[in-house]
C-alpha positions as CSV (number, residue, x, y, z in Angstrom):
1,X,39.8,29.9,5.5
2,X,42.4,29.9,8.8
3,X,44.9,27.1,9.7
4,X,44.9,25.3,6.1
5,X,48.0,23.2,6.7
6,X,46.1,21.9,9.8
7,X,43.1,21.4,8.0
8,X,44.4,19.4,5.1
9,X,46.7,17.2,8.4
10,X,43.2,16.4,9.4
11,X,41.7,15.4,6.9
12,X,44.7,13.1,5.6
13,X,45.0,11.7,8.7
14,X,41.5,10.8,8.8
15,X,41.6,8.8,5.9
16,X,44.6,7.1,7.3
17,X,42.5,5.9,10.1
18,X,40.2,4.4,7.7
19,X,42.7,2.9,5.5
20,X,44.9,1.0,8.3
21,X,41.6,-0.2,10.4
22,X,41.7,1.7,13.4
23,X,37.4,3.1,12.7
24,X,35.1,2.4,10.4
25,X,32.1,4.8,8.7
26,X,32.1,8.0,10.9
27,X,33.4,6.2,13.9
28,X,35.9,8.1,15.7
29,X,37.3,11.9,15.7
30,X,40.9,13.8,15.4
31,X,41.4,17.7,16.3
32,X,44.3,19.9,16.8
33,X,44.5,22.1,19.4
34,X,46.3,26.1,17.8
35,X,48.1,26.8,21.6
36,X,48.8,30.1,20.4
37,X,45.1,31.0,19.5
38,X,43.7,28.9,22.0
39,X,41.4,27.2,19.2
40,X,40.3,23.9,18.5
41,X,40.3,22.5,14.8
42,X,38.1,19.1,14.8
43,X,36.6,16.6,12.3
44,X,33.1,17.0,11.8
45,X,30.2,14.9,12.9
46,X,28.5,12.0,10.5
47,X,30.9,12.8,7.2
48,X,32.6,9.7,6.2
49,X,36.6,10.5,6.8
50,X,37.2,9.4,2.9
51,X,34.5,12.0,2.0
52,X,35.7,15.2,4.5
53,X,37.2,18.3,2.9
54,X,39.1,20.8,4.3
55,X,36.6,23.3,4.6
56,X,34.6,20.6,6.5
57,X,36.9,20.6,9.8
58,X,35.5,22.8,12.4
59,X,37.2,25.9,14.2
60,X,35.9,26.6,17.4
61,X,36.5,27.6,20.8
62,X,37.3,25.4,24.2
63,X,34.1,26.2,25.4
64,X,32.2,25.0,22.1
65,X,31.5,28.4,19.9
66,X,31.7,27.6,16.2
67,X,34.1,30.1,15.1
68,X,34.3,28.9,11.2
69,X,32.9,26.1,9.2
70,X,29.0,25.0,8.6
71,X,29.6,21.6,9.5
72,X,28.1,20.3,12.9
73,X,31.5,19.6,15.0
74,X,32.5,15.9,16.6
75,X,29.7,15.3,19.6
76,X,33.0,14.0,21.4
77,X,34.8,17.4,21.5
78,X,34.6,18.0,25.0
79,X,36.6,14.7,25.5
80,X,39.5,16.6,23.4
81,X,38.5,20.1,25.0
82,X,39.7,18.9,28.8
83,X,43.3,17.8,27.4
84,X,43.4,21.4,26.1
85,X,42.5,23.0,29.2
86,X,43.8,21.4,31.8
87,X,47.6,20.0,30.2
88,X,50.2,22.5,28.7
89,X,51.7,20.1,25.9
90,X,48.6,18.0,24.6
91,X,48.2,19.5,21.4
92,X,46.1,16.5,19.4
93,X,44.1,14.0,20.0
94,X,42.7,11.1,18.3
95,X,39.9,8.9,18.7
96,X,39.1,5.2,17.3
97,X,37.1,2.3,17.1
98,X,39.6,-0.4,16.0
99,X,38.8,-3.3,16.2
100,X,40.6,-5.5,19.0
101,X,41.3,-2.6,21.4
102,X,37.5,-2.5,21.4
103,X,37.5,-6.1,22.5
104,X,38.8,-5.0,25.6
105,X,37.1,-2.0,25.9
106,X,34.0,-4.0,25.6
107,X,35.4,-6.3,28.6
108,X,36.8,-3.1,30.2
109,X,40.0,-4.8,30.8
110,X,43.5,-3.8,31.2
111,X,45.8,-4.8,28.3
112,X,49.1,-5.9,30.6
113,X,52.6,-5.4,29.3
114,X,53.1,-8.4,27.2
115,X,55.7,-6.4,24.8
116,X,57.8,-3.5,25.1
117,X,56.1,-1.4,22.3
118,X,53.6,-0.6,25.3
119,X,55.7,1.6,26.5
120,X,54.9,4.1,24.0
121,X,51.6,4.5,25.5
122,X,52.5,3.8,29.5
123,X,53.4,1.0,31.8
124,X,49.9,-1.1,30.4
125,X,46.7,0.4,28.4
126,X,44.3,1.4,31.2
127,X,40.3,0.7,30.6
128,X,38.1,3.3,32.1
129,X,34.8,2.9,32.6
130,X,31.7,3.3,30.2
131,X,29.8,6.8,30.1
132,X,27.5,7.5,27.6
133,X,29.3,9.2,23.8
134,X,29.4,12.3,23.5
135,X,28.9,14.0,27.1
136,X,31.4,16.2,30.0
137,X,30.9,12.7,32.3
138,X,32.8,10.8,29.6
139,X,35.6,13.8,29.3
140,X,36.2,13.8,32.8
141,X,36.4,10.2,33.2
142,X,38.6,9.9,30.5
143,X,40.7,12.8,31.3
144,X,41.0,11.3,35.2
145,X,41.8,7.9,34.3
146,X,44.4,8.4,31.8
147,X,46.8,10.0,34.6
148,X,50.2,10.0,32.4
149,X,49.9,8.1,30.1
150,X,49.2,8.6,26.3
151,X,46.4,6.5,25.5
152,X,43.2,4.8,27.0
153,X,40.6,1.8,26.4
154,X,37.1,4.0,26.7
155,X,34.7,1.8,28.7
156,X,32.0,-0.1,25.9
157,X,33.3,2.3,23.3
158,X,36.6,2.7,21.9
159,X,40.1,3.9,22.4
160,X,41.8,7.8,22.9
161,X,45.3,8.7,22.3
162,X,46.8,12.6,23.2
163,X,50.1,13.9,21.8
164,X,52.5,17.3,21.5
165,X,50.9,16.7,17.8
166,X,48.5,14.8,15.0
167,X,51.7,12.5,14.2
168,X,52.2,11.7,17.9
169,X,48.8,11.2,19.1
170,X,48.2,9.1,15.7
171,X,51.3,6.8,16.4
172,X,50.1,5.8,20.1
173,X,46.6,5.1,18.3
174,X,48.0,2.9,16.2
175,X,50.4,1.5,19.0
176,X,47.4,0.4,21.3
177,X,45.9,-1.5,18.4
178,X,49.2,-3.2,17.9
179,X,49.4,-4.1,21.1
180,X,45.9,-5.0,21.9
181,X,45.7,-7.6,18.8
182,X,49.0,-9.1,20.4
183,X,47.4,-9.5,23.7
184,X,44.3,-11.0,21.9
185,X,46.0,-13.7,20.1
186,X,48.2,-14.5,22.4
187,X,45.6,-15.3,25.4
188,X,43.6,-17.5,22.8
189,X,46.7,-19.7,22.8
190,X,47.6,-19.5,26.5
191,X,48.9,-17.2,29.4
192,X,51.7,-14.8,27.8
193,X,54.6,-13.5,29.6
194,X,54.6,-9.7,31.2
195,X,57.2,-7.6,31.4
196,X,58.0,-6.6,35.2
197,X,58.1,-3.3,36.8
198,X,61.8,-3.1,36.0
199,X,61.5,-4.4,32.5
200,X,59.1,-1.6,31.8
201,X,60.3,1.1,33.3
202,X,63.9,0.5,31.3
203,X,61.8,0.8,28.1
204,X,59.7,4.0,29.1
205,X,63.3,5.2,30.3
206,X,64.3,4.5,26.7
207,X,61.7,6.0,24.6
208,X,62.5,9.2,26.7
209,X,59.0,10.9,26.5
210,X,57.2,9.4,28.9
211,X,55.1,11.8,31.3
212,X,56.0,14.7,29.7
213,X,53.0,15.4,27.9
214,X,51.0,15.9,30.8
215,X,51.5,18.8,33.2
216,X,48.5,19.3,35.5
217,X,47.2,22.4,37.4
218,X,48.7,24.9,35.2
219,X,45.9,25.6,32.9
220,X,47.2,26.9,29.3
């Protein structure tokens, strides 16, 4: 069995997901893109994350041949598949349900820069809009409104974060939840105060990696 290491990162992580709230059930997907072997390792489709073994992830190529495993890959793994094609450092990506970043998904809103920690993800969490699970229309969309930033609100659905790695893409995950729970609570007691332009662009200046992950036009 190839790429055990990365394997046994996706299944851990996977529970992870389940154990700090950020999907229930099935609900969601994680993969790890090998840049050398231009492969795609990816959680399979209807296994409960606290149930997947190792030999359950999926190996398989950009353009969706099973190369080892018996499990039915993630239906969403075209939406990980155009971050591997078309960016040079995107090398993970994960994909939740949690809970209040679905709010506003649901509302297909914008979550505004009410606290610095969004600049970990980019100057506010973007909302695209809904296309049905599971299909290319949703992977472009995605891949078109993201621009350069690290995470997304899917349309209706959910949330997406990219990374250089499983640990990255995983922390902006969790980062958009945080985020989108503070933004909840604090516009059910009132109107909360944004950061402006300047205010944000000191913190992206600070956490340093911001629009670095994303280099467009030159393929692999």
């Amino acid at each position: 069995m190839k790429y055990e290491k990365e394997r046994q990162l996706l299944v851990d992580y996977g529970k992870q997901m389940i154990e700090e709230k950020l999907t229930t059930g099935t609900g969601g997907n994680l993969s790890i893109y090998i840049r050398c072997d231009n492969v795609m390792l990816i959680t399979p489709s209807g296994i409960p994350y606290m149930e997947t073994m190792p030999e359950d992830i999926v190996l398989m190529t950009l353009d969706g041949k099973i190369l080892e495993g018996n499990r039915k890959p993630s239906s969403e793994y075209d939406m990980h598949c155009i971050f591997y094609k078309k960016t040079n450092n995107i090398n993970s990506v994960v994909h939740t349900h949690s809970e209040f970043a679905t709010v506003f998904a649901c509302l297909q809103q914008d979550i505004l820069p009410l606290h610095y920690i969004i600049g970990s993800v980019g100057k506010k969490i973007r909302c695209c809009k809904y296309e049905t699970f599971g299909t290319k229309e949703l992977a472009q969309t995605v891949f078109e409104t993201i621009r350069d930033d690290k995470g997304l609100l899917l349309g209706n659905h959910g949330t997406i974060a990219v990374g250089e790695d499983l640990a990255s893409a995983f922390s902006v995950a969790k980062d958009i939840e945080f985020i989108a729970k503070l933004y909840y609570r604090s516009l059910s007691i009132g109107k909360p105060i944004l950061l402006d332009e300047e205010q944000i662009d000191e913190v992206i200046e600070k956490f340093g990696t911001y629009g670095q992950l994303r280099t467009y036009g030159q393929g692999k």
